[in-house]
N, C-alpha and C positions, 0 to 999 in steps of 0.2 A: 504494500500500500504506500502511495507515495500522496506527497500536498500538492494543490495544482493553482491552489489558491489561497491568498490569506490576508484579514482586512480585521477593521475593528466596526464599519458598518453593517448593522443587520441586515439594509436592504441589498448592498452587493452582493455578499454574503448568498441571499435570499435567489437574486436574479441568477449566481451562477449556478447555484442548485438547481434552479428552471432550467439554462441553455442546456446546461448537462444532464439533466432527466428528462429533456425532451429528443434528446440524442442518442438515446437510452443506455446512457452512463449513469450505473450506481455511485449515489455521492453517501459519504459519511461527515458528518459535522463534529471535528474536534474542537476541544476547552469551550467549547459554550459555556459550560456549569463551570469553569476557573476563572470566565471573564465574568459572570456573574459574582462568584465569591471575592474575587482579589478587585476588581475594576467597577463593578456594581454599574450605575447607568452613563459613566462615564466614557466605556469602552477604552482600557488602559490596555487591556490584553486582546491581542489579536488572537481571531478564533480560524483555522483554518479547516479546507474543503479538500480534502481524499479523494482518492480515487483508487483503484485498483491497478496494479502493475503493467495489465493488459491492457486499458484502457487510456495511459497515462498520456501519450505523445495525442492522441484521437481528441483529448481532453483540453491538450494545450491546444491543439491546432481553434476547434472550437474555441476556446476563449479567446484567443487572439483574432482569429476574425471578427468577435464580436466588440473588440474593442477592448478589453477588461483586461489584456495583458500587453505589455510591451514587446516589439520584434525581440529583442535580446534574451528575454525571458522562456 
C-alpha cells in the first residue's frame, strides 16, 4: 500500500477519494482519527489517501490529470 495523496483539507481529501472510486481505485483514509486527536479542527496533521500497490502509478496518473498533483510528483 502506498500514499498517493496527502492534504490537511477535508474537501480535497474528499474529491480525491471521488476521482479514484470512480476509476475504481480502492482508496483507504489514513490519520483521520490522529488529525482529529492531535490537530482537532485546525487540521495541523495531514491525513493521507492509499492506494494499493497495483493501482498506484493508475492513481497518480489520475490525479494529475485532474489537476490535484504536480508533473514532478
Amino acid at each position: 500500500m502506498k500514499a498517493v495523496f496527502q492534504d490537511t483539507s477535508p474537501v480535497r481529501l474528499s474529491h480525491v477519494r471521488y476521482l479514484l472510486g470512480e476509476a475504481g481505485i480502492k482508496t483507504y483514509h489514513f490519520d483521520q482519527h490522529t488529525s482529529m486527536a492531535f490537530g482537532g479542527a485546525i487540521g495541523m496533521v495531514p491525513q493521507r489517501i492509499m492506494v494499493g500497490d497495483d493501482d498506484y502509478d493508475r492513481a497518480l496518473d489520475i490525479l494529475r490529470e485532474a489537476g490535484m498533483l504536480s508533473e514532478q510528483s
